[in-house]
N, C-alpha and C positions, 0 to 999 in steps of 0.2 A: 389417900388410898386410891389404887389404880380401880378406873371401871372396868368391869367386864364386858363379855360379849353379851351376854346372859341378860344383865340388866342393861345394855340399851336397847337389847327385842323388846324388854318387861316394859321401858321405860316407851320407846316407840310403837307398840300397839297400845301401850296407856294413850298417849296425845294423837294418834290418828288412826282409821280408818279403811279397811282392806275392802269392803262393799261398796260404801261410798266415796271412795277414792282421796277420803280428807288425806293431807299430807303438813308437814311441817316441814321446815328448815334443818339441816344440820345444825348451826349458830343456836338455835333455841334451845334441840335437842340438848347439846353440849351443856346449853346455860340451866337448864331445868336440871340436870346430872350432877349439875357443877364442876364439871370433867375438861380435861383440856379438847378442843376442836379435834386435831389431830388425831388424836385417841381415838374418838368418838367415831371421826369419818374412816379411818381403820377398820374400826368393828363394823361398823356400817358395808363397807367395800367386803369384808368376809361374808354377811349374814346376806347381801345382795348375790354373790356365788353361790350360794347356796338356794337363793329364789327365795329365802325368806322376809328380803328387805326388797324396798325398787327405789332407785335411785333415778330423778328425773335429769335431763341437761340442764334444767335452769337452776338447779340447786337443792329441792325440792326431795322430803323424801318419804315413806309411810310401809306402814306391816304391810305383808301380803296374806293372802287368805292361809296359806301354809304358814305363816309364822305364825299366824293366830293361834290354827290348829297346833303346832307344837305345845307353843306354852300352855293351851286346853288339858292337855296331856300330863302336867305337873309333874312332869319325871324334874327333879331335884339333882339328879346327876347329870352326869356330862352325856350330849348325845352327839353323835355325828354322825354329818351330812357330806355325803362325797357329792359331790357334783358333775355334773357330765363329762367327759372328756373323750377327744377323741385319738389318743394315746392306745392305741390295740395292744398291746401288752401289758395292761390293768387287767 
């Protein structure tokens, strides 16, 4: 079964850290999911546009204090987040 976006924010502020800057690996993330890498770093590279996820250079990666707060929120449906753009005809 495909993962979603949904459960790797649930799954990445489960194993780290938006205060304390704990962060994990994508490889772990995936392996903890059971989900293919690819996948994972997909949803990850979405939920990081949207400033919900932070993706480090070294590989590294962790909730940010807004994806905390989403899923605090326990909206069960689909929510979306547009992200900045500087496209003047949005």
């Amino acid at each position: 079964m495909p993962v979603t976006r949904r459960v790797v924010l649930k799954r990445l502020a489960t194993v780290t850290d938006a205060g304390s800057r704990e962060t994990t690996t994508i490889e772990a993330l995936a392996a903890g999911l059971d989900a293919d890498e690819r996948a994972v770093k997909a949803h990850l590279d979405g939920l990081a546009d949207c400033e919900l996820a932070r993706i480090y250079a070294n590989g590294s990666v962790r909730v940010t204090i807004t994806g905390e707060e989403l899923l605090e929120l326990g909206a069960d449906e689909a929510v979306i987040v547009d992200f900045p753009t500087t496209d003047t005809e949005r």
